[in-house]
C-alpha positions as MATLAB code, in Angstrom:
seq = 'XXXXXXXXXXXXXXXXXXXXXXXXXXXXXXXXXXXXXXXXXXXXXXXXXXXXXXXXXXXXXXXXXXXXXXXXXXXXXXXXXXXXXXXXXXXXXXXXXXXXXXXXXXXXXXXXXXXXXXXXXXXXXXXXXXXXXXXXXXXXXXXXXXXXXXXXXXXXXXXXXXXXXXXXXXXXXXXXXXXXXXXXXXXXXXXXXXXXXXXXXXXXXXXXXXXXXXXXXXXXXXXXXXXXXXXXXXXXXXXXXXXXXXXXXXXXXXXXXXXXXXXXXXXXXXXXXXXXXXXXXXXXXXXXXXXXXXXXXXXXXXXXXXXXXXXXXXXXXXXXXXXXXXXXXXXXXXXXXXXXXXXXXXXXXXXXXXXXXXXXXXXXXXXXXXXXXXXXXXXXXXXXXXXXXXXXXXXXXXXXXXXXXXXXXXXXXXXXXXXXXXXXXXXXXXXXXXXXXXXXXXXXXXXXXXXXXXXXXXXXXXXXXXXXXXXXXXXXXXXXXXXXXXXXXXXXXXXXXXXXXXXXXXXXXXXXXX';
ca = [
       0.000    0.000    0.000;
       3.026    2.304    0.984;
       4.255    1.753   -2.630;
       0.930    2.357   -3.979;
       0.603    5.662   -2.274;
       4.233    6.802   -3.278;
       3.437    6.531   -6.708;
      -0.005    8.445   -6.497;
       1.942   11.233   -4.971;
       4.074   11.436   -7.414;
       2.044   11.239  -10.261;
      -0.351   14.071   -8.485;
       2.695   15.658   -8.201;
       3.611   15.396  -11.498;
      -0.132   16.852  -12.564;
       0.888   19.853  -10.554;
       3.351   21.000  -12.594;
       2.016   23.288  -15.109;
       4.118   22.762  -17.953;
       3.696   18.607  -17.737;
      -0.198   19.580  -18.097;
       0.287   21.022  -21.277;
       2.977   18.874  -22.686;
      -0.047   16.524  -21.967;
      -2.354   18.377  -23.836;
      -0.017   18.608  -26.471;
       0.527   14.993  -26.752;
      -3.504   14.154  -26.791;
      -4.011   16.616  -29.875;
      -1.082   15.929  -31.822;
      -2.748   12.294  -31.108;
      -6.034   12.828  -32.617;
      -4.351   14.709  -35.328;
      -2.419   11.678  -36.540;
      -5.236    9.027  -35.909;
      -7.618   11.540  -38.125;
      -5.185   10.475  -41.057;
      -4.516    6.774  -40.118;
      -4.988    4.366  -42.216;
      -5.848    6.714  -44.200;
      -4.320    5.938  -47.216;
      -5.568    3.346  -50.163;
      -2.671    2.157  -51.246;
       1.310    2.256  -51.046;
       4.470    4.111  -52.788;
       6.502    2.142  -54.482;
       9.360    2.335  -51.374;
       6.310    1.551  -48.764;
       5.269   -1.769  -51.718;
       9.166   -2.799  -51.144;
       9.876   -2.514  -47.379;
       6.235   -4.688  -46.847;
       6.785   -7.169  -49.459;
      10.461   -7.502  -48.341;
       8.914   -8.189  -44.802;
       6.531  -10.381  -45.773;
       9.602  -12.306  -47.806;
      11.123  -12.825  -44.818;
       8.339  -13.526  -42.292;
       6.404  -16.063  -45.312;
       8.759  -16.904  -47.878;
       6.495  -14.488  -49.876;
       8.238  -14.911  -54.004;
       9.986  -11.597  -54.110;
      12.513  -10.197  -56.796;
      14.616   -7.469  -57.803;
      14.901   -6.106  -53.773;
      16.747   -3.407  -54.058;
      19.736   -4.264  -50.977;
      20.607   -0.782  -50.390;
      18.072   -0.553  -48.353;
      18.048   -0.404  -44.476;
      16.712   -3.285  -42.887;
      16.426   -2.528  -39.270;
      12.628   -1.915  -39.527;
      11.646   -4.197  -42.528;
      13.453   -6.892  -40.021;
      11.037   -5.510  -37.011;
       8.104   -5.637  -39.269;
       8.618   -9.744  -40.421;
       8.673  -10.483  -37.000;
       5.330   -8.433  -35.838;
       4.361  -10.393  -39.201;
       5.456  -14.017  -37.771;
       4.403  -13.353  -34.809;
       0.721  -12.842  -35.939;
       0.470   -8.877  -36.579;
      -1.188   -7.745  -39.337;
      -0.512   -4.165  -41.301;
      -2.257   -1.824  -38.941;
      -0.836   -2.944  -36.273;
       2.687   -2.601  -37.681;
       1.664    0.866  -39.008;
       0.676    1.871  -35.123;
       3.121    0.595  -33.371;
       5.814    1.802  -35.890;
       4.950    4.557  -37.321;
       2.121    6.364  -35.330;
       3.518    5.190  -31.508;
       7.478    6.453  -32.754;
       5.485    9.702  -34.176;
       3.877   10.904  -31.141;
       6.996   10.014  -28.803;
       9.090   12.242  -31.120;
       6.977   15.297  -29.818;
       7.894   14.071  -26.263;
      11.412   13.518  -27.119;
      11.139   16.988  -28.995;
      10.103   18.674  -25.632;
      12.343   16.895  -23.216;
      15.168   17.849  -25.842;
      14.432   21.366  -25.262;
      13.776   21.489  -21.499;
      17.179   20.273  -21.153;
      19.169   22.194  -23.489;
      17.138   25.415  -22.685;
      14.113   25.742  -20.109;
      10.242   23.976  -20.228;
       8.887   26.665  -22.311;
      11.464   26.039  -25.571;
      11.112   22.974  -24.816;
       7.062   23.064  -25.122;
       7.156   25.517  -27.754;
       9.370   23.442  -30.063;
       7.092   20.004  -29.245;
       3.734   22.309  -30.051;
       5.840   23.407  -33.706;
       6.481   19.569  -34.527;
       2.945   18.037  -33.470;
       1.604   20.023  -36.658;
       4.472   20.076  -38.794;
       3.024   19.062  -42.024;
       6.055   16.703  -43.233;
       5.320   15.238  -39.780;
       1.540   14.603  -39.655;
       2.301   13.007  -43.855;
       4.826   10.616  -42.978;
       2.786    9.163  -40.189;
       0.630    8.127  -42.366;
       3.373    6.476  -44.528;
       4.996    3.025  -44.106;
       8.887    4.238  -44.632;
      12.048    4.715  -42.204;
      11.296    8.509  -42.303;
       9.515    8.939  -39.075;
      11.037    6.081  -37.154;
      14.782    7.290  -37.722;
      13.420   10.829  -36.554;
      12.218    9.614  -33.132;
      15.615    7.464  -32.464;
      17.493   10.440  -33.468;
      15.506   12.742  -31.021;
      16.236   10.207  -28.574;
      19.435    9.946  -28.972;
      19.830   13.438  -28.736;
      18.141   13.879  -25.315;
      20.643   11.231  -23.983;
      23.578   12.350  -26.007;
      22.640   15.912  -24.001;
      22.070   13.989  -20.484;
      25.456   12.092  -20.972;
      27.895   14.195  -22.590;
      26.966   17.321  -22.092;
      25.072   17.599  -18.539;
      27.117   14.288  -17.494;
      24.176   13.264  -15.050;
      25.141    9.226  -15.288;
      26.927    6.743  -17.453;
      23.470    5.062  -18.687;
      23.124    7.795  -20.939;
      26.383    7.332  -22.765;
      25.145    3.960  -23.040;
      21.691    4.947  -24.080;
      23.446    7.775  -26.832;
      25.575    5.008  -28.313;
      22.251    2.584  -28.769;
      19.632    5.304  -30.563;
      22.812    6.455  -32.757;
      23.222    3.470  -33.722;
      19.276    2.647  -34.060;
      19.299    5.945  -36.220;
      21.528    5.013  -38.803;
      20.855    1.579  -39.350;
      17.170    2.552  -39.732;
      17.258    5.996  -41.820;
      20.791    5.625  -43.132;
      21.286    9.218  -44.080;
      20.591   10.625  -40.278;
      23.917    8.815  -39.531;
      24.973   12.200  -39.994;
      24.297   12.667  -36.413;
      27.221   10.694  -35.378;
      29.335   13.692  -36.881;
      26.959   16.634  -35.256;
      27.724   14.651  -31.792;
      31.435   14.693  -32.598;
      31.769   17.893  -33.400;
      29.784   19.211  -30.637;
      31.820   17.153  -27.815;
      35.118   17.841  -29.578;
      34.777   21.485  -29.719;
      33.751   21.433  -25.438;
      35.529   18.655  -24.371;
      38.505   18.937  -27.109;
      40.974   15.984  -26.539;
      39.344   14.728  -23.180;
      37.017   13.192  -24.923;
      39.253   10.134  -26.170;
      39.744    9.746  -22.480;
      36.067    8.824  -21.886;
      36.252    5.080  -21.082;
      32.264    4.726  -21.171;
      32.240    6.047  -24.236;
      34.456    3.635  -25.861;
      32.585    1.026  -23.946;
      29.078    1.794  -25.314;
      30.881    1.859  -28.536;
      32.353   -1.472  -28.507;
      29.443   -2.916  -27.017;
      27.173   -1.533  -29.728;
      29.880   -2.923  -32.291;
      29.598   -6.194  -30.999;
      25.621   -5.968  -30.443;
      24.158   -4.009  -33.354;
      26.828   -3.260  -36.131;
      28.694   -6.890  -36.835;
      25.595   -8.505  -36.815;
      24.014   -6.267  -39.268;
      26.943   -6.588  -41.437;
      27.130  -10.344  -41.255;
      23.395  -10.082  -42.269;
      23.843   -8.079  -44.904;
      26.717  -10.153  -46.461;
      24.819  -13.352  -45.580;
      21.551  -11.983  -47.477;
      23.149   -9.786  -50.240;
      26.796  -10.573  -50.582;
      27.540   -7.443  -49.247;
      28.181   -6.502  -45.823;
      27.598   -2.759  -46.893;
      25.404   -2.762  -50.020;
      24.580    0.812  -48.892;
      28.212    2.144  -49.551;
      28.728   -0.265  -52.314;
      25.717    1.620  -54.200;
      25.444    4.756  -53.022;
      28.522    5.862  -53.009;
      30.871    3.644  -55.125;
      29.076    2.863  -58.138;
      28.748    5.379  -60.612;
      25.498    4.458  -62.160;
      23.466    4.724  -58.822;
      25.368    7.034  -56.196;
      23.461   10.960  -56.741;
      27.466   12.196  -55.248;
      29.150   10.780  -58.679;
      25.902   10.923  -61.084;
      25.623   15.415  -60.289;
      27.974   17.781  -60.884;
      26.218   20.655  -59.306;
      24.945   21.328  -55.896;
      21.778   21.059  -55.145;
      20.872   24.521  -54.434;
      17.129   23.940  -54.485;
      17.538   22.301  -51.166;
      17.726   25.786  -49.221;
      13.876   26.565  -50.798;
      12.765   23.499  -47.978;
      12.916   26.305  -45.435;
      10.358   28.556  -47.268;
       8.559   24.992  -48.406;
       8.644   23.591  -44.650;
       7.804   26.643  -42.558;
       5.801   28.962  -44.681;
       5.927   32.717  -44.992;
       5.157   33.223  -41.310;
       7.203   30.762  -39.413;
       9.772   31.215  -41.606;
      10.225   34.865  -40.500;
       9.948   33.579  -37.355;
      12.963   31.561  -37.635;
      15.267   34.233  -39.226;
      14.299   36.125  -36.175;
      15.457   33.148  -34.202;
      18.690   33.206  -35.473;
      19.657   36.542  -34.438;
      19.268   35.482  -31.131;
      22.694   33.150  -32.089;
      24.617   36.256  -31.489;
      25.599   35.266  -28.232;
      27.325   31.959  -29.487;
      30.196   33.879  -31.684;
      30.768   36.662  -29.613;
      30.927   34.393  -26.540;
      32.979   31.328  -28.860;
      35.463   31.589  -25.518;
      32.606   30.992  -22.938;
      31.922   28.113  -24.486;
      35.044   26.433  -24.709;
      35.608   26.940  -21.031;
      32.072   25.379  -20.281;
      30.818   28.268  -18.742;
      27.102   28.422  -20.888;
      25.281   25.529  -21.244;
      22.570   27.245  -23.300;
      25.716   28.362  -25.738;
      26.326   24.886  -25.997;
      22.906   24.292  -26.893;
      23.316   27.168  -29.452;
      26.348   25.542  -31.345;
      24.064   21.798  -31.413;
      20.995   23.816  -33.170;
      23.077   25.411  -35.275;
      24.911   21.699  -36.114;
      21.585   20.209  -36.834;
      20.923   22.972  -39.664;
      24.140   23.170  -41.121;
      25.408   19.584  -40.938;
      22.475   17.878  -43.148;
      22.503   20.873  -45.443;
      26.605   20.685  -46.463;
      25.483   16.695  -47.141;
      23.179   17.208  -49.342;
      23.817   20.158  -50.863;
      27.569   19.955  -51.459;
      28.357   16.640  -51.152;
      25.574   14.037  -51.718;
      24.008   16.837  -54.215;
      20.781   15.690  -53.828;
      17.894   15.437  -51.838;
      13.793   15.570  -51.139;
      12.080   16.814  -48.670;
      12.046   13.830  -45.671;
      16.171   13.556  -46.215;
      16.489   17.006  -44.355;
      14.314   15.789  -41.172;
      17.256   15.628  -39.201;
      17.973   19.449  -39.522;
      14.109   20.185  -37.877;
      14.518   20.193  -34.052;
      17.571   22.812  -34.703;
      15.136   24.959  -36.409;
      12.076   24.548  -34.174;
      14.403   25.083  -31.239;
      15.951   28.456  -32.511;
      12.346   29.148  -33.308;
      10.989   28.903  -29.857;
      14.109   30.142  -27.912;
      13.538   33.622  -30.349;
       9.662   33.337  -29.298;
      10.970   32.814  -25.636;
      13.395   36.003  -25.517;
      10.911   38.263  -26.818;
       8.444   36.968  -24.643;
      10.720   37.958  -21.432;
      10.811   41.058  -22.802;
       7.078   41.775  -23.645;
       6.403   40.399  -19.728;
       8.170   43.506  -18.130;
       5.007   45.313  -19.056;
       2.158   42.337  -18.486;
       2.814   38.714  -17.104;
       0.944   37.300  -19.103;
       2.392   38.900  -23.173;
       5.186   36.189  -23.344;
       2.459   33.369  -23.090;
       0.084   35.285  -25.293;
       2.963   35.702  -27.754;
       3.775   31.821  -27.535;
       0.073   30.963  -28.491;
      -0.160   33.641  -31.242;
       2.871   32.499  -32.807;
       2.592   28.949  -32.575;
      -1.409   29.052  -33.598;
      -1.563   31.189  -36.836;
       1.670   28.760  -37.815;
      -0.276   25.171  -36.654;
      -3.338   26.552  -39.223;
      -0.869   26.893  -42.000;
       0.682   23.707  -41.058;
      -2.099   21.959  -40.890;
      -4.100   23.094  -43.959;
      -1.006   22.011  -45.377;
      -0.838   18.893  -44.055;
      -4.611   17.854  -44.807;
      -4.257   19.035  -48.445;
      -1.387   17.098  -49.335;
      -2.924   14.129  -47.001;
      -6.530   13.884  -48.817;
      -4.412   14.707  -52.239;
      -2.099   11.386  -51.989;
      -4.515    9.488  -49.813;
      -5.571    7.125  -53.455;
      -1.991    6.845  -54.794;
      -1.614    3.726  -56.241;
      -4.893    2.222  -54.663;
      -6.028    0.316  -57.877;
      -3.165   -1.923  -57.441;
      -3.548   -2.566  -53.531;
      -7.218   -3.739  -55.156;
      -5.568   -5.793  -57.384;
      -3.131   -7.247  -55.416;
      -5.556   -8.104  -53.108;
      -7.980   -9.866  -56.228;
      -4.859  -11.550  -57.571;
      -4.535  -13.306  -54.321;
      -8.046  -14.139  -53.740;
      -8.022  -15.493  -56.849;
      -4.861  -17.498  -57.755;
      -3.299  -20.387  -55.826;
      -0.069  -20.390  -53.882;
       1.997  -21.418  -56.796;
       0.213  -19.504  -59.521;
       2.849  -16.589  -61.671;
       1.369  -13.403  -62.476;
       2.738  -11.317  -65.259;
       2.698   -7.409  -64.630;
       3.917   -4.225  -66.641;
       4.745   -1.464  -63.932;
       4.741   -1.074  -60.419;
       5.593   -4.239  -58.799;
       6.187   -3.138  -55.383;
       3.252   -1.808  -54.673;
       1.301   -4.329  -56.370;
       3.282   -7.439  -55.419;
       2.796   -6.359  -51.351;
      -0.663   -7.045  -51.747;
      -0.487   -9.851  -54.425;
       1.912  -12.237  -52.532;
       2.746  -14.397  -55.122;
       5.010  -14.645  -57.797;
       5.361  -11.685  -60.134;
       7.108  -11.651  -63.507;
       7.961   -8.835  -65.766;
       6.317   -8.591  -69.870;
       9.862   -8.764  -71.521;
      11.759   -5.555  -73.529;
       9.544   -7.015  -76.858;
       6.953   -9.209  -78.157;
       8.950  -11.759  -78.542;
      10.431  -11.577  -75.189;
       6.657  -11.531  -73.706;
       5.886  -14.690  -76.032;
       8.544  -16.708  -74.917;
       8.044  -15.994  -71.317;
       4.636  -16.866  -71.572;
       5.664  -20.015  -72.380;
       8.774  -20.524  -70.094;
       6.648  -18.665  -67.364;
       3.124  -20.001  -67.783;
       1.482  -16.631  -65.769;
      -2.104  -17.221  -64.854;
      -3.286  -13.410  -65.183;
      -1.384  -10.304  -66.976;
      -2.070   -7.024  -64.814;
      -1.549   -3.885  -67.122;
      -0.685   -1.331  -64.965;
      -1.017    2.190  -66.705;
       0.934    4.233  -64.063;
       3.893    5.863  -65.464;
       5.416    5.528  -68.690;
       6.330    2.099  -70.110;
       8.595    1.561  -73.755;
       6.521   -1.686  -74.228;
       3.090   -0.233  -73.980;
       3.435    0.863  -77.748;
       2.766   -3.129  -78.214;
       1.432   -4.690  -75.487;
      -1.422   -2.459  -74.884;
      -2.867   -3.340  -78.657;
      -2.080   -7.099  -78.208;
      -3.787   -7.717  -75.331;
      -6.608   -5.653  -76.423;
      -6.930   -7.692  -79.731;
      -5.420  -11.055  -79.179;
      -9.094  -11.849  -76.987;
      -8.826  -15.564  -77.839;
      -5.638  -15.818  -75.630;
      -5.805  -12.909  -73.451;
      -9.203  -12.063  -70.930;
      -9.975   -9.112  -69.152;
     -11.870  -10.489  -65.834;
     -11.533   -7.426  -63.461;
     -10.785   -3.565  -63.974;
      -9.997   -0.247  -61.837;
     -10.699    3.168  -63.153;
      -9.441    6.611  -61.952;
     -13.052    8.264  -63.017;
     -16.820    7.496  -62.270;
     -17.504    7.083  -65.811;
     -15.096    4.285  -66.274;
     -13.318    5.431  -69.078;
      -9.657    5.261  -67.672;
      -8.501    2.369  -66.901;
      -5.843    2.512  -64.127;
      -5.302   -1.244  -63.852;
      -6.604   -4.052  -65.659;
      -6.140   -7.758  -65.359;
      -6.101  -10.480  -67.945;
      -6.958  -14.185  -67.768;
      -4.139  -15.831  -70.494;
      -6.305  -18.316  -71.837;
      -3.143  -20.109  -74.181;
      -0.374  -19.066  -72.531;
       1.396  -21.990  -73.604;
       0.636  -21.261  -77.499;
       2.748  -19.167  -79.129;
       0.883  -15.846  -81.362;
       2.153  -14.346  -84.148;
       5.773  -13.868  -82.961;
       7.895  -10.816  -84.945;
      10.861  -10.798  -86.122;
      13.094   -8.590  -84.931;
      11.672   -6.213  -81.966;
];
């Protein structure tokens, strides 16, 4: 009973505290935001198509081909054994993607309370519960979101352990969500140099005397890394097939394949933060003065918050030299990484000028906070429900499809398809073949391949629909369409449509040279 009442005390205790109240608050709506839009979605990218069907590979033996090995597995490894173990998709898409979403806020906030004070802190969590990139990839089976929260996590304990130096478990802990990070989004391994940098420049050589450190290292080494190699090399052949591809081989690594740098990347500001926010945040930064013109303070590890200062402005600048200088490419989600620098700056700017307006009324630097933070959230999330509702039937013909295909074929049935396997053949789960680079190709697979339907998928642009659109359209002795998906009401454009091969294993008129 003692232990009973102990814990009621402190959670009432907790409860007291104003600023837990409305990170709690925060938490439920950013909550109900993201369950508005799960499972929201119809169908699945062509990325989201490969990470499933990969999972289902392992977890099944699904048929699976042309996996493209680059790929993290971390998560697609997590999701085949949710799948073994009797999960089905929205499970995996809750406890993955919407579970890692919301404790990404928390993380956000706790981030920012210890770097700064509760109100950055809470400030910066409020910014990311309606970030619009945010809210969309929730909705999304990828590694976006995921990587984001073990990054954030990392960060806290990075902060807790190397900066603050409140216990050894954090090292530990910072060593373990690094690692998680990279091997599960493998371009926020970045953070690995952003940590370096930021303990080299405070701690300078003392660092390599940190015994813990080298510990946590080692032990993650021996726990995380050589096994992921060896599974890699077991699997692929390669115990790196990220490095091999992205970065070695000409024909697919974006740091060989462009010349120029990718400029466009510095428009994500503008594109993530909108006119108003985005003001917001160059006012933010000229709170930064502090960290040049005290550079000194901070080397002697007099100002925490300077410290905190130089990480923000590591989490902006480090991403953007990657991808704009060096990598020379990227989309939107690659720069996710660089967000809790720039919502931090943002609400430490809000914060200052709030102290400043509460000289004259108490209550102007909360008023302020709200203000700022509302008219943003309505941008962000008029943002967020546009693009949502506008991507929500992506690709959902062939999740219908897939879904027919398998309710209609046995286990060891083969089913021809023109475009878009991924996201077809996560649905499908059987064995998928491809219609050949001519007619004479797609003839003597037929035969070789036997395929019990052909799916035409008219997404895209395909070289071979020049002659396999007419052919199966005219050749109805051999080829049957039983089922059909339009993207109108009046069903006059076909998105998907499957044949029956009625003769698959008699040659038509074969040409000669195609």
């Amino acid at each position: 009973m003692n232990e009973k009442k102990k814990i009621s005390h402190r959670v009432v205790e907790w409860f007291k505290n104003p600023y837990n109240l409305i990170l709690v608050g925060i938490i439920i709506v950013a909550t109900i935001i993201r369950l508005k839009y799960f499972n929201i979605n119809m169908g699945v990218w062509w990325d989201e198509g490969e990470y499933l069907l990969k999972a289902k590979n392992w977890a099944f033996d699904v048929p699976m081909k042309d996996y493209w090995n680059a790929r993290p597995v971390t998560l697609t490894l997590i999701w085949a054994l949710l799948f073994k173990l009797g999960a089905n998709e929205t499970f995996i898409r809750f406890m993955t993607e919407l579970v890692p979403s919301v404790l990404s806020i928390v993380f956000m906030y706790l981030l920012g309370k210890e770097m700064y004070n509760e109100k950055v802190g809470l400030t910066a969590a409020a910014m990311l519960s309606v970030f619009w990139l945010h809210i969309f990839f929730t909705a999304r089976l990828l590694m976006d979101l995921p990587g984001l929260f073990f990054a954030l996590a990392a960060m806290y304990f990075f902060w807790k352990g190397f900066i603050k130096k409140q216990g050894n478990k954090y090292i530990y802990l910072t060593a373990i969500f690094t690692v998680l990070t990279a091997l599960t989004k493998y371009n926020d391994g970045i953070i690995i140099f952003i940590f370096a940098i930021t303990v080299l420049i405070v701690e300078r050589l003392e660092l390599f005397k940190n015994k813990k450190m080298w510990k946590a290292i080692a032990l993650c080494v021996v726990i995380f890394i050589i096994p992921y190699m060896l599974f890699n090399y077991l699997s692929f052949g390669d115990p790196l097939p990220a490095i091999t591809t992205y970065i070695l081989t000409a024909a697919t690594s974006a740091i060989q394949q462009f010349e120029s740098p990718a400029w466009y990347i510095f428009n994500y500001f503008q594109e993530f933060l909108f006119t108003f926010w985005f003001i917001i945040f160059i006012g933010g930064l000229l709170t930064l003065w502090r960290l040049f013109l005290g550079f000194d303070l901070l080397l002697k590890r007099k100002d925490t918050k300077l410290i905190g200062d130089l990480f923000c402005v590591l989490l902006i600048i480090m991403p953007l030299i990657f991808f704009v200088f060096v990598y020379k490419f990227g989309v939107h989600q690659y720069l996710f990484l660089m967000m809790p620098g720039v919502f931090l700056i943002m609400a430490k700017g809000i914060t200052e000028v709030g102290k400043l307006l509460e000289r004259y009324n108490k209550y102007l630097g909360v008023a302020l906070i709200i203000l700022v933070v509302g008219i943003g959230a309505y941008t962000q999330l008029t943002q967020a429900h546009q693009i949502i509702e506008n991507k929500k039937t992506t690709y959902a013909e062939l999740k219908q499809a897939g879904i027919w295909i398998k309710e209609n074929s046995d286990k060891d049935d083969k089913v021809m398809i023109t475009n878009n396997e991924m996201e077809f053949g996560a649905y499908a789960e059987i064995a998928y073949i491809n219609e050949g680079d001519n007619q004479t190709d797609f003839e003597e697979i037929l035969v070789r391949e036997r395929p019990k339907y052909i799916v035409l998928a008219l997404f895209g642009q395909n070289e071979e629909f020049e002659w396999i659109i007419p052919l199966l359209n005219t050749d109805k002795e051999r080829f049957v369409p039983v089922q059909a998906w339009f993207s109108d009401a009046e069903r006059k454009q076909p998105r998907v449509v499957i044949y029956k091969v009625a003769a698959s294993n008699t040659l038509g008129s074969l040409p000669r040279d195609q």
